[in-house]
N, CA, C and O atoms as a printed pandas DataFrame, in Angstrom:
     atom_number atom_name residue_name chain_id  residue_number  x_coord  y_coord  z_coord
0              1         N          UNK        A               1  -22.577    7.687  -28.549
1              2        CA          UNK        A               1  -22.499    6.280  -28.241
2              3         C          UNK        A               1  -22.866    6.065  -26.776
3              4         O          UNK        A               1  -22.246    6.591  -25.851
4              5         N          UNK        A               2  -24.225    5.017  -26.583
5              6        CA          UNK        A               2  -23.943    4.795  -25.347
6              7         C          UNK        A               2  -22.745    3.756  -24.112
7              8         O          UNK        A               2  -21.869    2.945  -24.416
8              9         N          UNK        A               3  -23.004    4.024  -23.324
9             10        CA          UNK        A               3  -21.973    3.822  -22.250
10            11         C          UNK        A               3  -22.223    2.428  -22.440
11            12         O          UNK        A               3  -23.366    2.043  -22.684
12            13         N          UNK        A               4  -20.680    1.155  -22.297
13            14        CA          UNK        A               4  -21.157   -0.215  -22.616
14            15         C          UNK        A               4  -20.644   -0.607  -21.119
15            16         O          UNK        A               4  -19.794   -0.027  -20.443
16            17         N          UNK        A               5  -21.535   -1.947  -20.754
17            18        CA          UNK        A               5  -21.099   -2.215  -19.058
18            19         C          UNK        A               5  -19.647   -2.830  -19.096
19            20         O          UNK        A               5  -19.133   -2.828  -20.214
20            21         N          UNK        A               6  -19.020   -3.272  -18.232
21            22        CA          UNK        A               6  -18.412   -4.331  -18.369
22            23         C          UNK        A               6  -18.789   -6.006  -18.574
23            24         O          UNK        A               6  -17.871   -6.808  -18.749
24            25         N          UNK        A               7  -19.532   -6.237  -18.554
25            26        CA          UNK        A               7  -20.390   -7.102  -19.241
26            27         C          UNK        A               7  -20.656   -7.593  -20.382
27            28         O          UNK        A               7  -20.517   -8.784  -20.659
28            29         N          UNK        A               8  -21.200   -6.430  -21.406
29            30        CA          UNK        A               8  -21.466   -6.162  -22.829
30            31         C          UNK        A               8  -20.713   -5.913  -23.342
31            32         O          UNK        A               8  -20.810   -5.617  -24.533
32            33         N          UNK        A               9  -19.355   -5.914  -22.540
33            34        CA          UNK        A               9  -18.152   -5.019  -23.595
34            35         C          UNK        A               9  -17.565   -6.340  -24.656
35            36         O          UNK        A               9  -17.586   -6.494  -25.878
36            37         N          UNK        A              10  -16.958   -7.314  -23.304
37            38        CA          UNK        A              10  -16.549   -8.767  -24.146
38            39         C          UNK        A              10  -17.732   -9.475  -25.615
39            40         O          UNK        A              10  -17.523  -10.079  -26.668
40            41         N          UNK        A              11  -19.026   -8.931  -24.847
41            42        CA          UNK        A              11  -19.933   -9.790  -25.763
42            43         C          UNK        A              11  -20.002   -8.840  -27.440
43            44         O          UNK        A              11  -20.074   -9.342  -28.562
44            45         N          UNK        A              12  -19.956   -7.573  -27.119
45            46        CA          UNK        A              12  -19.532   -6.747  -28.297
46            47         C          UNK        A              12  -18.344   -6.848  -29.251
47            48         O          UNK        A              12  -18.344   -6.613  -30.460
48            49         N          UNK        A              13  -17.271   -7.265  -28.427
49            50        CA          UNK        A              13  -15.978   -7.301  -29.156
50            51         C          UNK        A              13  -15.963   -8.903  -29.762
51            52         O          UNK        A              13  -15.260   -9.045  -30.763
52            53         N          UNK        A              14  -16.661  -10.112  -29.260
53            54        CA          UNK        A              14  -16.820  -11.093  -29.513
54            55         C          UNK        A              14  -17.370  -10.993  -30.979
55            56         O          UNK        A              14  -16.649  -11.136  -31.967
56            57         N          UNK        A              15  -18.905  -10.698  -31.032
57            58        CA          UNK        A              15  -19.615   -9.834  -32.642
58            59         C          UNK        A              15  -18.386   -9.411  -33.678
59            60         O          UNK        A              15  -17.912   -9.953  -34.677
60            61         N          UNK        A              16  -18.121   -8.279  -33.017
61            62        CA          UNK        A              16  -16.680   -8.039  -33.870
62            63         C          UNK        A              16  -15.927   -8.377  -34.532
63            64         O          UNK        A              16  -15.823   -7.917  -35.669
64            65         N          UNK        A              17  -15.266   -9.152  -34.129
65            66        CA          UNK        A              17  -14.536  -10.455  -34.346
66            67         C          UNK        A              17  -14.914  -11.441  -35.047
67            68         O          UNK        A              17  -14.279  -11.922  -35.986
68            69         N          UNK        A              18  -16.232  -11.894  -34.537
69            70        CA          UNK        A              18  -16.828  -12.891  -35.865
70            71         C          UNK        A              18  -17.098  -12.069  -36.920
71            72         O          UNK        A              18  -16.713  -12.482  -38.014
72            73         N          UNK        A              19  -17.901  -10.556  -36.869
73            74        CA          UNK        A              19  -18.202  -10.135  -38.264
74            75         C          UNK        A              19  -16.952   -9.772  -39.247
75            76         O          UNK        A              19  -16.957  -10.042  -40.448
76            77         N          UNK        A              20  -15.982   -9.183  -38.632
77            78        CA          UNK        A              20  -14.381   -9.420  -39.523
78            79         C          UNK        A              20  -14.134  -10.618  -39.639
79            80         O          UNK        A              20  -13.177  -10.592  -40.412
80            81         N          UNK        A              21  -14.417  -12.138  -39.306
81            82        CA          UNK        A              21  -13.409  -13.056  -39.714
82            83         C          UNK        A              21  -12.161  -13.012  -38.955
83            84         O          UNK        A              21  -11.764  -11.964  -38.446
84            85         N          UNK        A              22  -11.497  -14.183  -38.859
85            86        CA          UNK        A              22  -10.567  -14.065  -37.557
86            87         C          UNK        A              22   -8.957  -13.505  -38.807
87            88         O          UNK        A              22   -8.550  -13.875  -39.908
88            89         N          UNK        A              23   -8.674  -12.818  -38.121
89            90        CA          UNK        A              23   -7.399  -12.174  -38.961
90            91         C          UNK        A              23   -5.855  -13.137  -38.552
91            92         O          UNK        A              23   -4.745  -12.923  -39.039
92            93         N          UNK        A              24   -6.137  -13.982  -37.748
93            94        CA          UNK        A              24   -4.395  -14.594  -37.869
94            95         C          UNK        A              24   -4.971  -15.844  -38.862
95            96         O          UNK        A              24   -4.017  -16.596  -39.063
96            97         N          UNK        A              25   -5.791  -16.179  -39.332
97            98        CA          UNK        A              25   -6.008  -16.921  -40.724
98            99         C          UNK        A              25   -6.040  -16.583  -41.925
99           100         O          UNK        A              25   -7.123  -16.381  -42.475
100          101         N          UNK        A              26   -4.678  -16.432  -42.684
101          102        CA          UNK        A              26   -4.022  -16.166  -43.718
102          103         C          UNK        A              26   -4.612  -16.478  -44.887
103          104         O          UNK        A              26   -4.951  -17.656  -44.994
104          105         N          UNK        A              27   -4.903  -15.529  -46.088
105          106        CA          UNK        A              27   -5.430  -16.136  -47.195
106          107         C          UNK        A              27   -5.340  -17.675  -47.582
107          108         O          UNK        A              27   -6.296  -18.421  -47.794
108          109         N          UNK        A              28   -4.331  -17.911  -47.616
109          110        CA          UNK        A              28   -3.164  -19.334  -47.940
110          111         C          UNK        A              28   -3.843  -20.071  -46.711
111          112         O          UNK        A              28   -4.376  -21.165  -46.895
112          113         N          UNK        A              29   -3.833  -19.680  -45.884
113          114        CA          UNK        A              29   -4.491  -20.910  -44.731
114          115         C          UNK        A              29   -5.751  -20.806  -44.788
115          116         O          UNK        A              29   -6.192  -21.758  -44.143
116          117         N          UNK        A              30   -7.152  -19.786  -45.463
117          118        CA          UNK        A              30   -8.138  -19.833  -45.535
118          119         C          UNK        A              30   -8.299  -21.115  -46.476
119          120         O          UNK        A              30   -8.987  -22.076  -46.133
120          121         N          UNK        A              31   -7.711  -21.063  -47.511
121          122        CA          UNK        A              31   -7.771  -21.835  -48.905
122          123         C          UNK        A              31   -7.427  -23.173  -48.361
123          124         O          UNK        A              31   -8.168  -24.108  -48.665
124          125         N          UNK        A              32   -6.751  -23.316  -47.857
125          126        CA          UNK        A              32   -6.294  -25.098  -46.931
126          127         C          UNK        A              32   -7.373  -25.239  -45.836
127          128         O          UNK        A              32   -7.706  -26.409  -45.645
128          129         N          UNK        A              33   -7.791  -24.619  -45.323
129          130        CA          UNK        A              33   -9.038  -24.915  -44.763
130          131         C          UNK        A              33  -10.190  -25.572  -45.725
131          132         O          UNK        A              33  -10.705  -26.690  -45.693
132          133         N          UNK        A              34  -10.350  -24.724  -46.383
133          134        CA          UNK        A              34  -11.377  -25.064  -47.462
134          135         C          UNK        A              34  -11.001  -26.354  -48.377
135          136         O          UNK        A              34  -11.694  -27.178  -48.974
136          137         N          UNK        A              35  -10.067  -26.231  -48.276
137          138        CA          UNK        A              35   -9.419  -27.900  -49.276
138          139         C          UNK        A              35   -9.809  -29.091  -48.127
139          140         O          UNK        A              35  -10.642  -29.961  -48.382
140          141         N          UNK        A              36   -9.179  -29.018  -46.983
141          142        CA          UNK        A              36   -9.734  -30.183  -45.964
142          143         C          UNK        A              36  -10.920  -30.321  -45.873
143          144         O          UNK        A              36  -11.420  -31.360  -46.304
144          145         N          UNK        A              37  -11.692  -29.361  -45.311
145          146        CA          UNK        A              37  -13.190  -29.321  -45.187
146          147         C          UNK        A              37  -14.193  -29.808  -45.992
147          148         O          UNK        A              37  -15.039  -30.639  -45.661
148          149         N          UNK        A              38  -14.045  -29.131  -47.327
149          150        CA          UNK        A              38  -14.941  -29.522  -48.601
150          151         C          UNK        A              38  -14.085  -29.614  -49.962
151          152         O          UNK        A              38  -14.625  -29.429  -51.052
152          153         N          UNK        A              39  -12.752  -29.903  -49.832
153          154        CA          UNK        A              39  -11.891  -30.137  -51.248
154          155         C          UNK        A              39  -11.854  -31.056  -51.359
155          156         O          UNK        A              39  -12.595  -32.002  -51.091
156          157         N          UNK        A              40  -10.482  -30.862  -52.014
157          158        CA          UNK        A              40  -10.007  -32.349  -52.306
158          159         C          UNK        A              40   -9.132  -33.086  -51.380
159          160         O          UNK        A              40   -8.391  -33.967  -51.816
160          161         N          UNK        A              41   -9.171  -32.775  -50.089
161          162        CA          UNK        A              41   -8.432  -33.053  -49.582
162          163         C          UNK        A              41   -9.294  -33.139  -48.313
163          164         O          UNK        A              41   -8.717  -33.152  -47.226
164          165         N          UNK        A              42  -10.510  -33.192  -48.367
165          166        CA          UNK        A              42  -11.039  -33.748  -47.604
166          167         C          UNK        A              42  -11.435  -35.268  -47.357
167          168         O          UNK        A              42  -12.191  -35.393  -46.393
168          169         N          UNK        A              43  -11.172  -36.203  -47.868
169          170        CA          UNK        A              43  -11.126  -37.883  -47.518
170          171         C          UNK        A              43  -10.144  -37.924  -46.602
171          172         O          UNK        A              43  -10.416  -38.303  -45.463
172          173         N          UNK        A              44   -8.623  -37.480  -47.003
173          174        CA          UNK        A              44   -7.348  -37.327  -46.355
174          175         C          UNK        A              44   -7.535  -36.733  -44.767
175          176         O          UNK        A              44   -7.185  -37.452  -43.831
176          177         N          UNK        A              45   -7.991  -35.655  -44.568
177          178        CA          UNK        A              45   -8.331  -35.030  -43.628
178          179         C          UNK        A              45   -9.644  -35.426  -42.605
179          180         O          UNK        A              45   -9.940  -34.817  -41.577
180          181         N          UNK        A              46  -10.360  -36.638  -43.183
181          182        CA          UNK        A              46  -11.313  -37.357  -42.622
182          183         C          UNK        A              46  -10.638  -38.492  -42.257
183          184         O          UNK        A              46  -11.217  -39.051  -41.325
184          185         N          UNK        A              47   -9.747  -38.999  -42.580
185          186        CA          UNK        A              47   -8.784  -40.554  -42.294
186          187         C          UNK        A              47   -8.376  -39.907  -41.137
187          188         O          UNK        A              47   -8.612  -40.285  -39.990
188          189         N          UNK        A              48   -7.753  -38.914  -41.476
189          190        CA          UNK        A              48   -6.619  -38.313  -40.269
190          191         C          UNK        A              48   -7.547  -38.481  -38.673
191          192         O          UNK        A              48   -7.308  -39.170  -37.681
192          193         N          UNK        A              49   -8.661  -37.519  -38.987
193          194        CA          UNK        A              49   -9.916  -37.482  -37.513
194          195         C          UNK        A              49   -9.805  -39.018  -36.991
195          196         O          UNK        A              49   -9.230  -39.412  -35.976
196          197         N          UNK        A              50  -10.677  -39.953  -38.190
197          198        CA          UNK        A              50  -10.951  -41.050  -37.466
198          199         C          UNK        A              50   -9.900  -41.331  -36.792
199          200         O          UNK        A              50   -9.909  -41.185  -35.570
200          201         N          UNK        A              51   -8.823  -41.773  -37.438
201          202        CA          UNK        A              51   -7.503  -42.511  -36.677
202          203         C          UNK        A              51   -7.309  -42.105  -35.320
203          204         O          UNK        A              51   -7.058  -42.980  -34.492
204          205         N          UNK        A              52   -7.415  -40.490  -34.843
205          206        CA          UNK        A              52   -6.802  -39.631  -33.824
206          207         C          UNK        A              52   -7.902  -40.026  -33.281
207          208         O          UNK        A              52   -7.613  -40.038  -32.084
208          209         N          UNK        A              53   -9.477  -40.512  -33.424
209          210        CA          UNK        A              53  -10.540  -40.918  -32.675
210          211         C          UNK        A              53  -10.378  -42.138  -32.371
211          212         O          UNK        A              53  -10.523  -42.364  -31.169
212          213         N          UNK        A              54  -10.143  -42.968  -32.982
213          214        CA          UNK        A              54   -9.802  -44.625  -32.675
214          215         C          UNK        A              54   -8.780  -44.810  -31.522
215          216         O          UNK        A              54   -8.809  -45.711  -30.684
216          217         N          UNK        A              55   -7.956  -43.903  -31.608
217          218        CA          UNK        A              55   -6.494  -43.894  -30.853
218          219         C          UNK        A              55   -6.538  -43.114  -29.403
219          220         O          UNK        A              55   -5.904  -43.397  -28.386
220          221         N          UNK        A              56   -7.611  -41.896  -29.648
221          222        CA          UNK        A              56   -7.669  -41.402  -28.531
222          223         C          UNK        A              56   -8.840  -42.035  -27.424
223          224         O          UNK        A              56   -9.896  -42.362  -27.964
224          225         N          UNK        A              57   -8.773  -42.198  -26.237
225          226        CA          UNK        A              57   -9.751  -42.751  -25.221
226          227         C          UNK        A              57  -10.172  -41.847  -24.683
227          228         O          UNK        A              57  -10.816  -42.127  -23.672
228          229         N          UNK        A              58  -10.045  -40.267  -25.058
229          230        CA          UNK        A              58  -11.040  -39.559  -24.689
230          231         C          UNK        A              58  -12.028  -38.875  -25.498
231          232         O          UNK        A              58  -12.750  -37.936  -25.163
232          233         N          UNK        A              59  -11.948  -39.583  -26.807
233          234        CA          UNK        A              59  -12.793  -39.359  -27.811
234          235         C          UNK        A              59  -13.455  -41.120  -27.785
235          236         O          UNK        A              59  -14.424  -41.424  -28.481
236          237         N          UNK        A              60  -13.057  -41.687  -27.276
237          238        CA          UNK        A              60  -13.927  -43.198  -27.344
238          239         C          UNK        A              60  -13.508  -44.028  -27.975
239          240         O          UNK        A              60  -14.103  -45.016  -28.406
240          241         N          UNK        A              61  -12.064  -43.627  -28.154
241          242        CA          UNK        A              61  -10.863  -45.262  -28.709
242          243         C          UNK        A              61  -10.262  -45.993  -27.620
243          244         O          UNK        A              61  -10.761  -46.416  -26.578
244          245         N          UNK        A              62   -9.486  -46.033  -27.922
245          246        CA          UNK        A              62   -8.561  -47.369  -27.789
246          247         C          UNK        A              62   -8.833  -47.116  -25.870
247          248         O          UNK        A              62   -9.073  -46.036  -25.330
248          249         N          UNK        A              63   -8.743  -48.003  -25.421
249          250        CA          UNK        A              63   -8.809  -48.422  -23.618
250          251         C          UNK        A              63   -7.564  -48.505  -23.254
251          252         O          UNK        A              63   -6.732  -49.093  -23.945
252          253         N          UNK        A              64   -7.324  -48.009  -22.285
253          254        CA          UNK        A              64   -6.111  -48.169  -21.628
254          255         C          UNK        A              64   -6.451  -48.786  -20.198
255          256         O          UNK        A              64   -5.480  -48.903  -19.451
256          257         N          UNK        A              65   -7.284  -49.064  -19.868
257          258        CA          UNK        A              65   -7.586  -50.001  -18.888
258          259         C          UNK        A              65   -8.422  -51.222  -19.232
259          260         O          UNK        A              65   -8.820  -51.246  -20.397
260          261         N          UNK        A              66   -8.692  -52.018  -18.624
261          262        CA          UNK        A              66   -9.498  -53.147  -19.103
262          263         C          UNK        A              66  -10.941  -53.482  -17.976
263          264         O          UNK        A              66  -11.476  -54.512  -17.568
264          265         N          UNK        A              67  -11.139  -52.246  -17.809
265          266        CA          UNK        A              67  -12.594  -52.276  -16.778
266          267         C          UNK        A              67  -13.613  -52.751  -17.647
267          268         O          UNK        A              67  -14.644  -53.123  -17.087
268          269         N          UNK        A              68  -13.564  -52.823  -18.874
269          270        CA          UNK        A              68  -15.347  -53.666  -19.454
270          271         C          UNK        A              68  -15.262  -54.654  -19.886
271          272         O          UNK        A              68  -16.147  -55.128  -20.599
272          273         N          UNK        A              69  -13.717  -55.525  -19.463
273          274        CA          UNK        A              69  -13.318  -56.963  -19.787
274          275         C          UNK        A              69  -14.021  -57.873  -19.234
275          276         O          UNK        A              69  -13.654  -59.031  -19.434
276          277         N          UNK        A              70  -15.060  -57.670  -18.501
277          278        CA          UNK        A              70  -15.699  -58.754  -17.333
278          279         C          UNK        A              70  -16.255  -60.015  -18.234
279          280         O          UNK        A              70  -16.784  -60.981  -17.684
């Protein structure tokens, strides 16, 4: 094996990691992923986004100042 820099080491173990799949995501939480994303439980899980987008002003909701009231 050749010698890896310190450099290449993070970017190697990064690879790694994606090619296993991340391991603290539990069968049971793979499957609920997949239900929000593309199940049935994705409308539910699309309400949820917007709302937290409408509401949040650093996603481009709600104002908490009134600077474009002019």
């Amino acid at each position: 094996m050749e010698p890896v820099t310190i450099g290449e080491e993070p970017l190697e173990e990064r690879r790694r990691r994606r090619r296993a799949g991340d391991p603290r995501i539990t069968p049971e939480g793979r499957e609920l992923l997949l239900r929000m994303t593309a199940g049935d439980l994705m409308d539910e899980f699309q309400a949820a986004l917007d709302a937290d987008a409408a509401a949040d002003p650093a996603l481009g909701g709600g104002h908490d100042t009134d600077d474009d009231l002019d």
